[in-house]
Each structure stands twice: as C-alpha cells, then as structure tokens.
C-alpha positions as CSV (number, residue, x, y, z in Angstrom):
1,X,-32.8,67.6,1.6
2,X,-31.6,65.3,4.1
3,X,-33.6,62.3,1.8
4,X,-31.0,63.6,-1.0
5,X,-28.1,63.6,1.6
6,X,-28.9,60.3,2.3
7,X,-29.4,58.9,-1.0
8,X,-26.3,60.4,-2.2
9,X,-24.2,59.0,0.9
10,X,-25.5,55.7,0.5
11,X,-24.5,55.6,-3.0
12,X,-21.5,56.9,-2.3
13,X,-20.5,54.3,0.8
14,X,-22.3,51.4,-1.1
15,X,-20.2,51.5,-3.8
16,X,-16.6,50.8,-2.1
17,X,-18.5,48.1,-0.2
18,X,-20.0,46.7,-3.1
19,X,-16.6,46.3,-4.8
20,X,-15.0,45.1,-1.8
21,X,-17.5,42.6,-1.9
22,X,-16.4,41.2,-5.5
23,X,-13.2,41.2,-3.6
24,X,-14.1,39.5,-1.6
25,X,-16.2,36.8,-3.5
26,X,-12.8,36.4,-5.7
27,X,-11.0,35.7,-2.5
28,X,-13.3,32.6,-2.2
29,X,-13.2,31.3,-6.1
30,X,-9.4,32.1,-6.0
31,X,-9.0,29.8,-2.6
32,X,-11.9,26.8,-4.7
33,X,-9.6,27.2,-7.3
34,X,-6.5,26.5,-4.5
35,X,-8.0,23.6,-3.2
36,X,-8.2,21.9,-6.0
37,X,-4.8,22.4,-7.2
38,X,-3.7,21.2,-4.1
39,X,-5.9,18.1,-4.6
40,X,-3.8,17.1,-7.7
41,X,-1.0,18.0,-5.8
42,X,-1.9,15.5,-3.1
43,X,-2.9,12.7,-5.7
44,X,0.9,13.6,-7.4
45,X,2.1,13.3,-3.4
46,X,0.4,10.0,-3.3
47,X,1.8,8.6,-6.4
48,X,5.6,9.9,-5.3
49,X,4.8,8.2,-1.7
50,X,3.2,4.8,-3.1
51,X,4.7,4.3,-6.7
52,X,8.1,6.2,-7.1
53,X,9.5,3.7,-4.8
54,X,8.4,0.5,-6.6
55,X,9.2,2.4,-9.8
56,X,13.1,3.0,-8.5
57,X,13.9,-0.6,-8.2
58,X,13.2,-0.9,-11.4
59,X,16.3,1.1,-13.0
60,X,18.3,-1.2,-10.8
61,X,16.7,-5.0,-10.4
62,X,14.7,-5.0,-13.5
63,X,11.7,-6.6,-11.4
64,X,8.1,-6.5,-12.3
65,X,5.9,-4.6,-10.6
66,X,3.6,-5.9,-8.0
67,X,0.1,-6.0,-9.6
68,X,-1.7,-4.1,-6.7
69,X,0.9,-1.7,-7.0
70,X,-0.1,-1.0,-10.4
71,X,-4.0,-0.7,-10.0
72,X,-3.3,2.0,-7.2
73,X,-1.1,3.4,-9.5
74,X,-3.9,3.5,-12.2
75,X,-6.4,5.1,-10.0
76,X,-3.9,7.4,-9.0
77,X,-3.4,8.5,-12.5
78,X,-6.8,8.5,-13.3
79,X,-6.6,11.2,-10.7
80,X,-4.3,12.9,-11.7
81,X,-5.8,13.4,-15.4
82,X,-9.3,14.1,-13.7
83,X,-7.7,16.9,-11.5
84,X,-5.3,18.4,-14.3
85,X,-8.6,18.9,-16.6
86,X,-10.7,20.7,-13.4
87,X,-7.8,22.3,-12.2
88,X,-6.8,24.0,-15.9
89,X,-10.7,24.8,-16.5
90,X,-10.5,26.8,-12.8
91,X,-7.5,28.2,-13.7
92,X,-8.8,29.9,-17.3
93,X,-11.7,31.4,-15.2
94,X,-9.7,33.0,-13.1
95,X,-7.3,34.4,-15.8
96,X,-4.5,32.5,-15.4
97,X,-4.8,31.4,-18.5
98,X,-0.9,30.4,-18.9
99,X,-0.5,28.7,-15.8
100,X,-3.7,26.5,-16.9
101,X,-1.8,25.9,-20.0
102,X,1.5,24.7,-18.4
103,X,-0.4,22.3,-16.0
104,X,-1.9,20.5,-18.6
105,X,1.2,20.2,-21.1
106,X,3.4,18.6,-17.7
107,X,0.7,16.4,-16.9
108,X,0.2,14.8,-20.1
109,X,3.9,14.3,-20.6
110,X,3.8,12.6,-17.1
111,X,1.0,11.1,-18.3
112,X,3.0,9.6,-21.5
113,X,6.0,8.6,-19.2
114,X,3.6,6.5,-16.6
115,X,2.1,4.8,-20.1
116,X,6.0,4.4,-21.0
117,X,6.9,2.9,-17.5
118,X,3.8,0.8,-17.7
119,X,5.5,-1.3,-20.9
120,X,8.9,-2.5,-19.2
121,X,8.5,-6.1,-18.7
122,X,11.1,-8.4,-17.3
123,X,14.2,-9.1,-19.7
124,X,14.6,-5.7,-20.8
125,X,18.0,-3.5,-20.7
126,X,18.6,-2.4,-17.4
127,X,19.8,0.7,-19.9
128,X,16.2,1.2,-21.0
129,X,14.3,0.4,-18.2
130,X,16.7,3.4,-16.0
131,X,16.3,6.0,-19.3
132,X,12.2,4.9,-19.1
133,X,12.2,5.6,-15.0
134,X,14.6,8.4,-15.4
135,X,11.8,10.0,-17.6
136,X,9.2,9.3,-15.2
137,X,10.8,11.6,-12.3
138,X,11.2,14.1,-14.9
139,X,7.7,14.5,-16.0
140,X,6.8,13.6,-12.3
141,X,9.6,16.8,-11.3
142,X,8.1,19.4,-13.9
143,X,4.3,18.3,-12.9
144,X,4.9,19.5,-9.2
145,X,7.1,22.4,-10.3
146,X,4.4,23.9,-12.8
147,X,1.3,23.0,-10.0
148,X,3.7,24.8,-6.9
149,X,3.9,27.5,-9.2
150,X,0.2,27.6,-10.2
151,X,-0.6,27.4,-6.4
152,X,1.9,30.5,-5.7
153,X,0.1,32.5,-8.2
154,X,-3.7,31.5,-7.1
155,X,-2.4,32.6,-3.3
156,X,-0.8,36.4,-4.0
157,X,-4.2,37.1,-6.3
158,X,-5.7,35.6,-3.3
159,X,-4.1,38.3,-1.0
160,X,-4.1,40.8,-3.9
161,X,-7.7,40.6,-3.8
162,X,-8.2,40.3,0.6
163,X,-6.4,43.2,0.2
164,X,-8.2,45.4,-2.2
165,X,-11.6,43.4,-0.2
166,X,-10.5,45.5,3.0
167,X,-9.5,48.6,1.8
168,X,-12.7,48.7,-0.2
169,X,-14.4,48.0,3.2
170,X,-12.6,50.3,5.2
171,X,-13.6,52.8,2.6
172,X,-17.1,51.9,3.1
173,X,-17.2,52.3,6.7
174,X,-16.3,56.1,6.2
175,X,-18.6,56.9,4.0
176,X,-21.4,55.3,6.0
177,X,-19.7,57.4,9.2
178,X,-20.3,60.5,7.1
179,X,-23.9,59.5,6.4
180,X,-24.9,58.9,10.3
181,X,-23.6,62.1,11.0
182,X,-25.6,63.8,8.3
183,X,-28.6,61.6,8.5
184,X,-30.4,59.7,11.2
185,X,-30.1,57.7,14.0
186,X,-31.7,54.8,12.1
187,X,-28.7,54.9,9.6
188,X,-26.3,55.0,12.3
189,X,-27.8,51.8,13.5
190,X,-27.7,50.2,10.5
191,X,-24.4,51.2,9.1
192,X,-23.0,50.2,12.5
193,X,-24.9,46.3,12.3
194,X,-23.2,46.2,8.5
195,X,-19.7,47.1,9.8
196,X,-19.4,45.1,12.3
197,X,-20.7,42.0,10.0
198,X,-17.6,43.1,7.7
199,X,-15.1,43.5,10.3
200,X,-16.3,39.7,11.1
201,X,-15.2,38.6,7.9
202,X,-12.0,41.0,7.4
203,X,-10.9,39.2,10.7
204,X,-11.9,35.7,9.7
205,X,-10.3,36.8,6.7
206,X,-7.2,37.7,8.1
207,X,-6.8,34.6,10.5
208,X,-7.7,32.4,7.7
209,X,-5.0,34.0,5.2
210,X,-2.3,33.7,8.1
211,X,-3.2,30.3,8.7
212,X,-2.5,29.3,5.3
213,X,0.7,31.4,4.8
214,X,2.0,29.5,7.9
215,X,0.9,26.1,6.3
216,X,2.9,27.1,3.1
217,X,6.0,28.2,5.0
218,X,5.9,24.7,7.1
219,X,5.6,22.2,4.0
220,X,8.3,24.3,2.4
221,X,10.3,23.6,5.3
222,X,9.8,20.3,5.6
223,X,10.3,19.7,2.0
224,X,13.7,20.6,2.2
225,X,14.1,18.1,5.7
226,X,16.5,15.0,4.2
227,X,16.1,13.1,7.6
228,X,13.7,12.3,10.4
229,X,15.9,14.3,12.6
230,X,15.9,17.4,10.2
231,X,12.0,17.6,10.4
232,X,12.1,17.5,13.8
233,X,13.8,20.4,13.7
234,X,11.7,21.9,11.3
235,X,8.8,20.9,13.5
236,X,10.5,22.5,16.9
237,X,11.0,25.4,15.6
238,X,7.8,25.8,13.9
239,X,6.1,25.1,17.6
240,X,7.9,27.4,18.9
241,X,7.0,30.3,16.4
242,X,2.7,29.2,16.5
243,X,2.7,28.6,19.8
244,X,5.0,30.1,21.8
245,X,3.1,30.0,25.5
246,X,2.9,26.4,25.1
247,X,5.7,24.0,25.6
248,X,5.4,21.2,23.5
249,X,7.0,17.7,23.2
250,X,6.8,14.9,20.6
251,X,6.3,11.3,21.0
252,X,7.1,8.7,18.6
253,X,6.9,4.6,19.1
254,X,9.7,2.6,18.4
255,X,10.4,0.4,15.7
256,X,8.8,-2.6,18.4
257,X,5.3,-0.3,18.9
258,X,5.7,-1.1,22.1
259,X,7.5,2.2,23.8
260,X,7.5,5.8,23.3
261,X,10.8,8.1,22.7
262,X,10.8,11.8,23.1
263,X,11.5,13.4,19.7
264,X,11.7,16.8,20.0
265,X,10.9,19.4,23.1
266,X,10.7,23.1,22.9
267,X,11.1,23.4,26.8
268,X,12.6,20.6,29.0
269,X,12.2,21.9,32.4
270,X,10.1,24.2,33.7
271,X,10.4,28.3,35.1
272,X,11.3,26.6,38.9
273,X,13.8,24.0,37.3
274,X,11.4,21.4,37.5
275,X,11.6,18.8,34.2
276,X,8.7,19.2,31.8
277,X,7.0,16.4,29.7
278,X,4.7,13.3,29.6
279,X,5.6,10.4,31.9
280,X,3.9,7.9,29.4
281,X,5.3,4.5,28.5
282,X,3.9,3.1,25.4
283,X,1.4,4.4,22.7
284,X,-1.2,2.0,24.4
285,X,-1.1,3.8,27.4
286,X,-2.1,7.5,25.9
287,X,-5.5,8.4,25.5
288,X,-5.0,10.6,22.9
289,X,-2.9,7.7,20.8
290,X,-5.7,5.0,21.8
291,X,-8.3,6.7,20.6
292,X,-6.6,8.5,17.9
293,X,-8.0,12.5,17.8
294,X,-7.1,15.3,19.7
295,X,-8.1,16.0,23.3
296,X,-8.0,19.3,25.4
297,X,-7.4,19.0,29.3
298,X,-8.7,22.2,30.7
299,X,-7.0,21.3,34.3
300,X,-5.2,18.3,35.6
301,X,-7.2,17.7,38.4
302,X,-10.3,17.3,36.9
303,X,-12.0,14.1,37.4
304,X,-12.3,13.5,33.6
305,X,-8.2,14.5,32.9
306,X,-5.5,12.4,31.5
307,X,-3.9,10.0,34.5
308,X,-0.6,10.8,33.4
309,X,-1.2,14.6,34.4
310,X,-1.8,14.0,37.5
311,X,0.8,14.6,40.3
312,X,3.4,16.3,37.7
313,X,6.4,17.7,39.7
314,X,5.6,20.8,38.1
315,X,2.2,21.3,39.8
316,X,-1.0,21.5,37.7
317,X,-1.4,22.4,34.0
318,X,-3.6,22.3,31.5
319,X,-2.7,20.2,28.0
320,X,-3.5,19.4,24.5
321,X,-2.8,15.8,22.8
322,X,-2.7,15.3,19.5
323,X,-2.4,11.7,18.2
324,X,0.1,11.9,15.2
325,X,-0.5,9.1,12.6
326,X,3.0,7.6,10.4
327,X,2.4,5.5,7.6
328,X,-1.3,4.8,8.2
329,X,-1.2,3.7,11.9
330,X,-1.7,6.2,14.9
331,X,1.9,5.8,16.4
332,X,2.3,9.1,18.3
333,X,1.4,12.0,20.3
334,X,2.1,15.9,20.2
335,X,2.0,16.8,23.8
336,X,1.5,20.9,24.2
337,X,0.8,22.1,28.5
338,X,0.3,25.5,29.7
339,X,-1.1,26.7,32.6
340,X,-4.1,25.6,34.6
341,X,-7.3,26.3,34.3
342,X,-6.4,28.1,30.8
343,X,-5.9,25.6,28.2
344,X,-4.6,25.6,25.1
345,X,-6.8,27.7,22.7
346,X,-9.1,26.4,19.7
347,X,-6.3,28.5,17.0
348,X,-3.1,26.9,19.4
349,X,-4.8,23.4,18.3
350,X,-5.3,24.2,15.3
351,X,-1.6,25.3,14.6
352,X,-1.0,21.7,16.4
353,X,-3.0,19.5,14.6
354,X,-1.6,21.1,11.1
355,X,2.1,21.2,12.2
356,X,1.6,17.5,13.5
357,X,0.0,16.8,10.5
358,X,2.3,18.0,7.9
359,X,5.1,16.8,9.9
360,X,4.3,13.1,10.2
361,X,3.4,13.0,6.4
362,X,6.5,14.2,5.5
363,X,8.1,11.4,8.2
364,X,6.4,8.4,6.4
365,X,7.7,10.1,2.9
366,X,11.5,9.5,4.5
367,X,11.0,6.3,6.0
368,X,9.8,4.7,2.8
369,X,12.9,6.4,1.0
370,X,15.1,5.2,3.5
371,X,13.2,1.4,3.0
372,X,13.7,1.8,-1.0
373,X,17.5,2.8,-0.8
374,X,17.6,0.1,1.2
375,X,16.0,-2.8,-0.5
376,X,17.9,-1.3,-3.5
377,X,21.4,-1.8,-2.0
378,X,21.1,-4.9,-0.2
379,X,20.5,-8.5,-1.3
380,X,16.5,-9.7,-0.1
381,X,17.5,-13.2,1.0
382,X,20.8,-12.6,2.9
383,X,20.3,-8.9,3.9
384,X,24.0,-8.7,2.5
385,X,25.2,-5.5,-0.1
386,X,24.2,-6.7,-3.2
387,X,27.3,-7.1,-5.9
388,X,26.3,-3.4,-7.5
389,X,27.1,-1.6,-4.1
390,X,29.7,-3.9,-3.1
391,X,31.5,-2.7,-6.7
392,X,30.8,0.6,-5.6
393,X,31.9,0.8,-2.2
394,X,35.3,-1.1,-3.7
395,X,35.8,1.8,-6.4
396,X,35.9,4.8,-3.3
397,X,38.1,2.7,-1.6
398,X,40.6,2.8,-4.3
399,X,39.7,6.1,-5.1
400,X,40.9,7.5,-1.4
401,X,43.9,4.9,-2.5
402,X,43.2,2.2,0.8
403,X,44.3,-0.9,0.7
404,X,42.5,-3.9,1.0
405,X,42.1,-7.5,1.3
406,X,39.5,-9.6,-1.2
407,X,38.5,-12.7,-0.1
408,X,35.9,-14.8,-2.3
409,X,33.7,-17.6,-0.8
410,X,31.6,-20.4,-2.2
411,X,29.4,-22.6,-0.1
412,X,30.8,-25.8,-0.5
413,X,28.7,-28.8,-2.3
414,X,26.0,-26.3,-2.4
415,X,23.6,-28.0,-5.7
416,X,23.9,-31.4,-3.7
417,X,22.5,-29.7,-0.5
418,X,19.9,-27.9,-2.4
419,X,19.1,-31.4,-4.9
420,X,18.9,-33.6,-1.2
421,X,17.2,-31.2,1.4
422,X,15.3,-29.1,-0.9
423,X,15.4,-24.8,-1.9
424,X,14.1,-23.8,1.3
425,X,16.8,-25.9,3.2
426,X,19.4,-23.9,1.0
427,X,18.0,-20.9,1.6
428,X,18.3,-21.2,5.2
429,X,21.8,-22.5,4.7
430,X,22.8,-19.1,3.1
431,X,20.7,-17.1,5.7
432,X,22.9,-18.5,8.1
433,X,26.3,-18.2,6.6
434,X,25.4,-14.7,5.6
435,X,24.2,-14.2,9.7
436,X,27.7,-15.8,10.9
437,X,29.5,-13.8,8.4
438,X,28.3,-10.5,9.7
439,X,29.1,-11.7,13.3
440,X,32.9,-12.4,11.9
441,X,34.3,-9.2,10.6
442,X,35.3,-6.3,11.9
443,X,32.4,-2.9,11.7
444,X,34.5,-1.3,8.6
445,X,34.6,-4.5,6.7
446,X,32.2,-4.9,3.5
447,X,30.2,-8.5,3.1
448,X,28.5,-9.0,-0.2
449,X,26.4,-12.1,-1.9
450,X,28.2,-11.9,-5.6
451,X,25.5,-14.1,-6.9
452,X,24.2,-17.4,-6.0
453,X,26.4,-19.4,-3.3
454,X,29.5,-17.0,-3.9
455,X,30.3,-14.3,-0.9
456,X,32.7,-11.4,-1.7
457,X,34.4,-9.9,1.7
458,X,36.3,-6.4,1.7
459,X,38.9,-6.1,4.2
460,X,40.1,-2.5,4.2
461,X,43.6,-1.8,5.8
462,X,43.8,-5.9,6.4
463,X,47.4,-7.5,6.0
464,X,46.9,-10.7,4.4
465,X,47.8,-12.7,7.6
466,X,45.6,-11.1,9.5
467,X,42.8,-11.5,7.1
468,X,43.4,-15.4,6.7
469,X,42.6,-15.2,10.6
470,X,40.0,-13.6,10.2
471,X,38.9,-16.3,7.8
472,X,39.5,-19.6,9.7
473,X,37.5,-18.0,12.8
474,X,34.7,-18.0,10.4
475,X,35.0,-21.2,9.5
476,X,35.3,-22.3,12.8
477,X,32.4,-20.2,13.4
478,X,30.4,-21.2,11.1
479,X,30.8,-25.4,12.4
480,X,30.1,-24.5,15.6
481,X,26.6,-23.0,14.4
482,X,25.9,-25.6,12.3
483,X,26.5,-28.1,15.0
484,X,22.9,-27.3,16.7
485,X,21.3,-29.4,13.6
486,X,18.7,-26.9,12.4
487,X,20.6,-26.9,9.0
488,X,22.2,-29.2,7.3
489,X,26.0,-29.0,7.7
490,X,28.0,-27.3,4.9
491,X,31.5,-25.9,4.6
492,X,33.2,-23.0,2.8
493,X,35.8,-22.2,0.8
494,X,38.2,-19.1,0.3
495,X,40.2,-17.5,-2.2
496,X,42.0,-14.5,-0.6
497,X,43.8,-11.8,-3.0
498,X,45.1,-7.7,-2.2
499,X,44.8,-5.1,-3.7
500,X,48.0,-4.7,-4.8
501,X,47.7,-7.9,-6.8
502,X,45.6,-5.8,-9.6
503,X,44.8,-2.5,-11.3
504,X,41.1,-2.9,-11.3
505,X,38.7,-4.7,-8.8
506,X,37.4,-6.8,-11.7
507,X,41.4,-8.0,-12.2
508,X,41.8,-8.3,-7.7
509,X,37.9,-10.2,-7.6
510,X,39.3,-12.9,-10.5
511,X,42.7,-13.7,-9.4
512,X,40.9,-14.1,-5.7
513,X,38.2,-16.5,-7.8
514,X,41.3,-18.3,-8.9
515,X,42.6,-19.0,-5.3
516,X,39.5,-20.6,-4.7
517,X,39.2,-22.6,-7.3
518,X,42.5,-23.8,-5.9
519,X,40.7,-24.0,-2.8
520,X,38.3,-26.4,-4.5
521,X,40.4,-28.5,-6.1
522,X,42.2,-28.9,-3.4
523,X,39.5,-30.7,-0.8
524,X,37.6,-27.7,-0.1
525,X,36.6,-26.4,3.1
526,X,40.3,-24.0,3.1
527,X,41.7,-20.5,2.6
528,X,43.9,-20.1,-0.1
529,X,46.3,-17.4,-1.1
530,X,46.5,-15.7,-4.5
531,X,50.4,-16.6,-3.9
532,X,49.6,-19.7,-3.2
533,X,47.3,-20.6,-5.9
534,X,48.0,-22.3,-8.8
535,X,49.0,-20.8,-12.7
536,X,46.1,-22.1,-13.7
537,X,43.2,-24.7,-12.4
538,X,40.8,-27.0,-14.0
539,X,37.0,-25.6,-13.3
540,X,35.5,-27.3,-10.5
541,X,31.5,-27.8,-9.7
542,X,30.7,-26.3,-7.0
C-alpha cells in the first residue's frame, strides 16, 4: 500500500515539476532568441553610431563618402541581413510568427534604402540626395521599431513562461510534502535535495529577470536623454534606485584628457557633514582608469587599496571603481564607497558596470551627433557658419522682426595672393581673417564664409555708424596681425547695407554686394555704405 501511495504521489508531484520544467526550458530559448535580437539591434546601433552621421552630410554638402566609411558600413550590413535571417528563423520557432515576418519586411526595405544611398555620387541634386537619406532613416526608424517590438514580445513570453515555471514548481513542492508525509524518510530526503535545487534556479531566475527589466528601463531612459547632462541625470537617478547604500560619483576627462571633472553625485557630503568623493586629478592617476576594469577595495587601509582612499576626511570606507570607456578610449571612472570592511556587493557591481556601461554608450551616441550638427553648420576651413545656416539664422531674425546690419567682405587681391604664394598660403590667409573676425564682433553677432574669399557679417540691433566702427577696428585689426609676417599681407573690403534697405535677405545681401563693389572700384581696402554706393558699378576682379 504505501508502494501505491508512493507511486501515485510521485506521479502526481512529478508532473507540475515536469511542466514547470518546459517552462522553464522556454524561459532559456525565449531569452537565446532575446539575445539575438538584441545582436541585430546592436549591429543597427552600430550602423546609427558610425554611418548615420557620414550619411547626414550628405543631404546637405553632397560629399562622397569616405571609402572606409563605406566598407564598415558593408560589414555592418552584412550583419544586419545575417542577423534579420537568424533572428526571424528564432522567432517562427517560438511562435511569433508575425513579429518574424515584420523584421524581415523592415530590414529588407532598409536593406533597399542602404543599396539606394550607396548610388549618390558627387554632382547629384542636393533634392535627391536629401529624399535618398531621408529614406534611409526611415527604413533605418521602422527596423528598430519592429526589433524593440519583437524584443518586448520575446521578454513578457519570457516572464509569462518564469511565471508559469514557478508556480508549476511551487506546485511540485507540495505534492512531494504530501508524499514524505505519507511515505518515507528516504523520500523526504530526496524531495527536499530536488527543492532546494529548484528554489536555486527560481531565485537565479528571479535575479536574472530583475536584472534585465532594470537594463530595459535604463536604455529606455537614456534613449530619451537629448544631452550629456540629461543622461547624467538619467544615470543619477538610476544609482540611486540599484544601489541605494552606496554613494556614487562620476568622473569624466576633459576635452584635453588631461583632468578629471565630477559629473554627477548621488551624495556630496557625508552623515557627519564631511564632503564625499575621489580626490583624483587626471584619468592617469586612477587605477581603475589605467588599467581599464573594475576593482573592489574591501577597506581603505589595506596595504593593496587605492592611494587616493587613504586619509579621506570621512574616515575609512570600502569602494568600487569602474573604468567607464567613451568613444573607444577608457576616459572615466564610476566611483561607488560604502562602509568599511563591507564592500560593495558582486549584484551592486554588477548594477555598476551595466548602468556605466549603458550610460557612456549612449554619451559617445550624443557627442558624435553634436560633432555632425556641427560639421554640418559650420564651414571646415574657417570654422565660420556656412552660408545655409547664416540664411537661416537671417530668416528668424526677420521673423522676430530685429533689425540688422549686413556687411559683405571680400579679401582683397585674393587670386594674385593665391597665383604668387601658393593654396596653402591662401588658406592660411582666410584662417586668419576668419580668426580676427571672430575676435572683432560682439557675442550676438553672426560671421559667415558666403563662398570663396567673400565674408557675410550679421549685426543684429547695430545702427549703421556703429557698425562701420565696428568694421574699421577690424581692419585695423586685421594689419596689426598681419604685421608679425607669418602671412602674407592682404586687405579687405566692405559693403555695409540694413535691413530696412530690402524686403528679403537675398535683396539686403545684393545691395550690400553692390556697396562693395563700390568699395572695389574705389581703391579697395574701405567700408562703403549702401547710401553711399553707386547706381550702378562696373564688375571688378577680385
């Protein structure tokens, strides 16, 4: 009898474990499945990081594309197609059979814009080439839309099925209860060896499926961050939510290298009113940035423990130091302390390392925005707006109806300076006038290269004397720099218009390049006045 009470408990506890255990076995294809969605979503994350840059000052310079550029953007496609095909096959096994089938349309039509991108060649319509890009981002948008959304479903069948893994498991342990009860101590033993294996890995389970829901709600934070400073806050508070026991700093080198700043803190002095943080200069001087991997500090007065622990006027502490790598170089450390003789635990790193991780990928995304916007704006040479944002800037000002004052320079004798010293020596020359012309106006005024040797100057809220002024101390300027010899001396020329003298800045920019042709023809090196300039004036060379 008790043989039968046995046999029929066991088959009743086995099978709830038995099912939790396909559960659980799901859990682990659905997260394969994860990981390799997030694989193609890393390769579409290289390509926005490395490529969508390049690609955007296409729409507006109509350059072609640096040829390294465009292998790594090959390999990154070919990674792309080689994920999409893995990633749709995983995604039909586990049923998600429409998901599978909206991965693979978005990543061949961003597929079909990269080959459409890869035919614009120099000399096309800037009108083409920005409908060609514009389609790019598009296919580029839907691809990471359709594999977030892919990802979202693989993690709740993920947690569907933990769930249903631990109930099933629970429901085991029961049964197996009932059976010691009713059985033997022999079953008792080994129902109680199998239960604690499976609480193991419901635990595991359960730290693991936190970890990842943190991970998730980070990047989602820090996708929406538009600025450095914005993920820093992102950051701070996400320290302070996976770590609370620890106070944590942030430090970031400078644009030299050479020095560290504090970015963020989530405690700057301590319980006594003592201040809180690392003492450390430069990213040479940190261990942790030096040798670039985490270290743990169990106490500050061991013999093997950071110097800059030491001697803290908060008394001793324990610490983690995470070096934090931007852009490819280890230029950082996150800085966590807590008490004594307890350091920081191996989940606290953990949360550290991925928070630090995230956070600085998302930091190198920005700065190479902010690079692109700005190489997009700005003339290479002179470091000037270029004439598309100077037209730009012009049109708000006379949309918020401010006046202004237009004055329109041309290096004087410019081809005979290039044809006698050379390109490079002309080069310089407009390096420099571009340098002293920066140094000359006020902090709201707008300098722009128009093209070639020709200079465009905004002068918002400027009367006109004031902005002739402002004109001849350039000039004056400009010949006491070029007195030093390292450039061949040149001179400038003015035309100087308002913004009352036209309805359109195309109209105020002409009538300004009239006054300086008057300026021209009449010995150069001179401001004129639109009032002053003549009806009309014979083209001069330059």
């Amino acid at each position: 009898m008790a043989l039968v009470v046995i046999a029929l408990t066991a088959i009743v506890s086995v099978r709830p474990l038995v099912s939790g255990r396909k559960d659980m076995l799901r859990v682990g294809r659905d997260d394969h499945a994860l990981h390799q969605l997030l694989d193609m979503r890393a390769a579409l994350a290289d390509w926005q990081l490395f490529m969508e840059p390049e690609i955007a000052t296409l729409s507006t310079t109509a350059t072609v594309v640096d040829p390294l550029l465009i292998a790594k953007g090959a390999e990154i496609e070919r990674g792309i197609v080689t994920g999409t095909a893995i990633v749709a096959k995983s995604l039909r096994q586990e049923g998600f059979a429409e998901d599978a089938k909206a991965v693979t349309a978005a990543s061949a039509t961003f597929t079909k814009s990269l080959a459409d991108v890869a035919t614009l060649v120099r000399g096309q319509p800037l009108a083409v080439i920005a409908s060609t890009v514009a389609a790019e981002r598009g296919a580029f948008t839907a691809a990471r839309t359709v594999t977030a959304t892919a990802a979202t479903h693989l993690r709740v069948s993920s947690q569907a099925d933990a769930d249903r893994s631990i109930s099933g498991l629970d429901n085991g342990r029961t049964a197996v209860l009932v059976a010691d009860v009713l059985a033997a101590i022999l079953a008792v033993g080994a129902s109680w060896v199998l239960g604690r294996r499976l609480h193991g890995r419901e635990r595991v389970s359960r730290i693991n499926g936190k970890r990842r829901s943190y991970e998730t709600t980070l990047q989602q934070a820090l996708d929406m961050a538009k600025t450095e400073s914005d993920a820093y806050n992102v950051m701070t508070r996400a320290l302070k939510e996976s770590v609370p026991d620890l106070d944590v700093e942030m430090l970031v080198a400078d644009s030299s290298g050479a020095h560290f700043h504090q970015t963020l803190a989530t405690a700057t002095q301590a319980e006594d009113g003592t201040p809180c943080g690392c003492e450390v200069v430069s990213p040479a001087d940190c261990p942790a940035t030096t040798r670039g991997h985490t270290l743990v500090f169990p106490s500050s007065q061991a013999l093997n423990a950071c110097p800059h622990l030491k001697d803290r006027p908060s008394g001793d502490l324990s610490a983690a130091c995470v070096a934090i790598s931007i852009t490819g170089r280890s230029s950082g450390v996150v800085h966590a302390m807590g008490p004594d003789g307890q350091p920081p635990t191996a989940d606290d790193v953990s949360y550290l390392e991925v928070t630090s991780r995230r956070a600085s990928d998302r930091i190198a995304m920005l700065r190479a925005f902010e690079r692109s916007e700005t190489q997009a704006r700005t003339d290479p040479l002179t470091g000037l707006w270029n004439r598309r944002s100077f037209e730009n800037r012009v049109h708000e000002l006379q949309h918020e109806g401010t006046p202004f004052a237009i004055a329109y320079g041309d290096l004087d004798h410019f081809k005979v300076l290039n044809d006698t010293h050379g390109h490079e020596a002309g080069d310089q020359a407009l390096r420099l006038f571009a340098r002293v012309l920066r140094d000359s106006v006020r902090p709201n005024d707008i300098t722009a290269r128009y093209g070639g040797e020709e200079f465009v100057i905004v002068l918002p809220d400027c009367p006109m004397a004031s902005a002739v002024k402002l004109l001849e101390r350039l000039r004056e300027r400009l010949a006491l720099t070029l007195s030093s010899g390292r450039v061949p001396p040149f001179t400038v020329s003015f035309g100087l218009s308002s913004s009352a003298d036209g309805d359109t800045i195309d109209e105020v920019v002409a009538i300004a390049d009239q006054a300086l042709l008057t300026a021209k023809s009449s010995g150069r090196n001179r401001t004129v006045l639109a009032s002053e300039a003549a009806v009309a004036v014979p083209p001069v060379v330059a």
